[in-house]
C-alpha positions as CSV (number, residue, x, y, z in Angstrom):
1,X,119.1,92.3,119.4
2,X,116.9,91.0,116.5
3,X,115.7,92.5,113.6
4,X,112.6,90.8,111.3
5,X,111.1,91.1,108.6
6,X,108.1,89.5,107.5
7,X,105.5,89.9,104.8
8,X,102.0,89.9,105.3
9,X,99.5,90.1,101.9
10,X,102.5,91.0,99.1
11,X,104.9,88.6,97.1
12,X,107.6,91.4,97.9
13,X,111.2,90.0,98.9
14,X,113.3,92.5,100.6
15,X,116.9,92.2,98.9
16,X,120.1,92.6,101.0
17,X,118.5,91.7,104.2
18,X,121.7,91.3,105.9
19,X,123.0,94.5,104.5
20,X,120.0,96.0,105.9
21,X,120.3,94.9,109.1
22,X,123.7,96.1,109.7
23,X,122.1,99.3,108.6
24,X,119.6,99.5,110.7
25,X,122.1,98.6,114.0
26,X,123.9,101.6,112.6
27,X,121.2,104.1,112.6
28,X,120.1,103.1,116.1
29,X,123.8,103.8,117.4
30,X,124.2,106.7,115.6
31,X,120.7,107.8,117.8
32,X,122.4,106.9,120.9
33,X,119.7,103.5,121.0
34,X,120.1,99.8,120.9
35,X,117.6,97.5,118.7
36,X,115.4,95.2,120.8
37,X,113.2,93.6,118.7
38,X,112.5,95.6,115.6
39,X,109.6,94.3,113.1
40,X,109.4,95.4,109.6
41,X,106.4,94.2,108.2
42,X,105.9,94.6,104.0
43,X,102.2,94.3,103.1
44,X,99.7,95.6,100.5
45,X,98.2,99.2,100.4
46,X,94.5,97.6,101.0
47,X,96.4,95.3,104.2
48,X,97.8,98.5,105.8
49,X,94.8,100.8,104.9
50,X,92.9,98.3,107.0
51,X,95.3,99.1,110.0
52,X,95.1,102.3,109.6
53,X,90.8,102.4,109.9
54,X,91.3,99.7,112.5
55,X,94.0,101.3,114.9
56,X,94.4,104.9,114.5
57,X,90.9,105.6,113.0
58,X,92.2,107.1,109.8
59,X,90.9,106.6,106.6
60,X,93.8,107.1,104.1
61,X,96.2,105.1,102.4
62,X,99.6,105.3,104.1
63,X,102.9,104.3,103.4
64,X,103.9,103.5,107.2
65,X,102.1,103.1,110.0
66,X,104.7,102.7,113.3
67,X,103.7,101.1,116.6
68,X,106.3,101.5,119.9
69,X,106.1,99.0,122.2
70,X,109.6,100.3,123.8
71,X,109.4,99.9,127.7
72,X,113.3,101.2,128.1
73,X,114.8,104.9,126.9
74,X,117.2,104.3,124.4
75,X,116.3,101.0,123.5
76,X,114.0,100.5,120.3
77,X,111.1,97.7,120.2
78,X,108.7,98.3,117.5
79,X,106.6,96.5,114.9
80,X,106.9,99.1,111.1
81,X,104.4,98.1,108.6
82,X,105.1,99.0,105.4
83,X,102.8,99.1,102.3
84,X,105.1,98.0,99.3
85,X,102.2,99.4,96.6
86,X,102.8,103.0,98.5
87,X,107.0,102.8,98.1
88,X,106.6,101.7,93.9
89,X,104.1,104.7,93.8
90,X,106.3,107.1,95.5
91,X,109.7,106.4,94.1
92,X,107.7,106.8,91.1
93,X,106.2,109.8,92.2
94,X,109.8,111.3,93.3
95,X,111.8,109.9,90.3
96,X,114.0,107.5,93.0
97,X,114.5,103.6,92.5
98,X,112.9,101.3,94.5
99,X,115.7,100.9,97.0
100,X,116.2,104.7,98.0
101,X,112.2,104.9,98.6
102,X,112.3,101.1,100.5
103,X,115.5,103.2,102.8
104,X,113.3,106.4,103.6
105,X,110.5,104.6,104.3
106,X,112.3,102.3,106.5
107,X,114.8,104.5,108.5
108,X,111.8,106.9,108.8
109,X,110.1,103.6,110.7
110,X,113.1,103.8,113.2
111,X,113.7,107.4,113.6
112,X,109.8,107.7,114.9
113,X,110.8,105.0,117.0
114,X,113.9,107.4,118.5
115,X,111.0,109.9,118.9
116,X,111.1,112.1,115.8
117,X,108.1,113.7,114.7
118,X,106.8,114.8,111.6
119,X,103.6,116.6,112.1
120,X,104.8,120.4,112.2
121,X,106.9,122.0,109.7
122,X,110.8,122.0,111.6
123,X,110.0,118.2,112.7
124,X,109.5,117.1,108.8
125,X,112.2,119.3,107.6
126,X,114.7,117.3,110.5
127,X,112.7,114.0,109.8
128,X,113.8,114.5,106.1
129,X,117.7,115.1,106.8
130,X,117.8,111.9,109.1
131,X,116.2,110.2,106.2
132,X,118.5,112.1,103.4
133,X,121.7,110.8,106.1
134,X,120.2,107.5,106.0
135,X,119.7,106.9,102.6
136,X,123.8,107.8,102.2
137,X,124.6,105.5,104.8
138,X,122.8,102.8,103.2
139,X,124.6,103.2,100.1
140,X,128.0,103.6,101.8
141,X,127.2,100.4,103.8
């Protein structure tokens, strides 16, 4: 079980790593899944814009792009790239501090990985209460 995080075009420096990924173990148990190999990536909005032209075709800014490489049901393997530019503007944006934003973005990076969806308007209104739970977790932690 390993979980990494790296940083890729940003000076960021996630704090509490450890904290985060007891966290993160707890998420995947709470989903009924066991961590792999997770890796968290923090890069720039221009870095993960270029991802998002280069894999998935899209040409918007984005906060988090997710990428499964899970070969086993209930086990998570993933590498979550994460623009740090895109959390400042939207705890901004949603009057939250830094950490809260950092927690949704991140636990929303694993819940895709569980296979949540947030295209239609039930699967963002669950994807938001798995995030809201997760954020409260985090802080109980």
């Amino acid at each position: 079980m390993a979980i990494h995080f790296f940083t890729e075009e940003t000076q960021f420096k996630l704090p509490e790593k450890q904290k985060r990924k007891t966290w993160l173990k707890e998420l995947a148990k709470n989903e009924s899944f066991k961590i792999l190999d997770l890796n968290f990536i923090f890069c720039s909005d221009e870095y993960l814009h270029q991802m998002n032209l280069d894999y998935l075709e899209h040409d918007t800014f984005t906060d988090i792009i997710t990428f499964d490489n899970s070969e086993e049901e209930k086990e998570l393997e993933g590498d979550i790239f994460i623009s740090i530019d895109r959390v400042n503007e939207n705890a901004k944006k949603h009057k939250v501090d830094q950490s809260t934003e950092l927690s949704r973005v991140i636990s929303h990076g694993l819940f895709h990985l569980a296979g949540y969806k947030d295209k239609k308007e039930n699967e963002i209104d669950l994807m938001r209460a798995k995030e809201e739970f997760a954020i409260k977790l985090f802080s109980e932690i």
